[in-house]
C-alpha positions as CSV (number, residue, x, y, z in Angstrom):
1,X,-2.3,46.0,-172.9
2,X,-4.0,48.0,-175.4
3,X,-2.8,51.8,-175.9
4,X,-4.4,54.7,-174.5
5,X,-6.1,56.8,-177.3
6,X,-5.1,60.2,-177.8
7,X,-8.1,62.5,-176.9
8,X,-9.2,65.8,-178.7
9,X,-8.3,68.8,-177.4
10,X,-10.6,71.4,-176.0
11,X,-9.8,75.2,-177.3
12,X,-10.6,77.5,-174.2
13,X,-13.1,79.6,-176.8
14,X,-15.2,76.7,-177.2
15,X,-16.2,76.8,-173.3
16,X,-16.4,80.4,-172.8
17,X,-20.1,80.2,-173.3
18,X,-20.6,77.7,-170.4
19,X,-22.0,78.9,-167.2
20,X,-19.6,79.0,-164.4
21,X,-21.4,76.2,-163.0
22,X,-21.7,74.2,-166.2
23,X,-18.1,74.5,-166.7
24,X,-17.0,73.4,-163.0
25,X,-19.2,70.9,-163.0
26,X,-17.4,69.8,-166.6
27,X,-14.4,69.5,-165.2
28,X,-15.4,67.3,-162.2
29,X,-17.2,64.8,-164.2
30,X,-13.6,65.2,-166.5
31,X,-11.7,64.3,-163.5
32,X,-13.8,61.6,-162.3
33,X,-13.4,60.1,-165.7
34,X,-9.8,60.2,-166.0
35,X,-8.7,58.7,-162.5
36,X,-11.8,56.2,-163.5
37,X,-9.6,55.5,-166.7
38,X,-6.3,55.4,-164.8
39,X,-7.4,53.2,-162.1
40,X,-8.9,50.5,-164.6
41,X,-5.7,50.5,-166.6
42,X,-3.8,50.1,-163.2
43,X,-6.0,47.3,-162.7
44,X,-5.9,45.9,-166.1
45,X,-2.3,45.7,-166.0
46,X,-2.1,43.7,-162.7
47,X,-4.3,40.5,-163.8
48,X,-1.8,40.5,-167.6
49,X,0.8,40.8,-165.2
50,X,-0.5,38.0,-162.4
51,X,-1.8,35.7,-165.8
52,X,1.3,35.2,-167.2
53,X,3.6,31.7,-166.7
């Protein structure tokens, strides 16, 4: 299974001129990605798992 890549970092400065809206709605769609991610690895690793003798 390939590795995760390391992802940049996000200096708190560089979001403080998002709109509180902009910004939550940032962090949703952050969210959504990452279980996305984590749920497809999960699944990933159950058919190399099940496909091996």
């Amino acid at each position: 299974m390939p590795s995760m890549p390391a992802l940049p970092e996000i200096n708190s400065n560089h979001l403080q001129c998002l709109a509180d809206d902009d910004y939550w709605m940032l962090q949703d769609r952050e969210r959504r990605l990452t279980d996305w991610a984590f749920e497809m690895r999960g699944m990933l690793g159950e058919l190399c798992s099940s496909s091996q003798p």
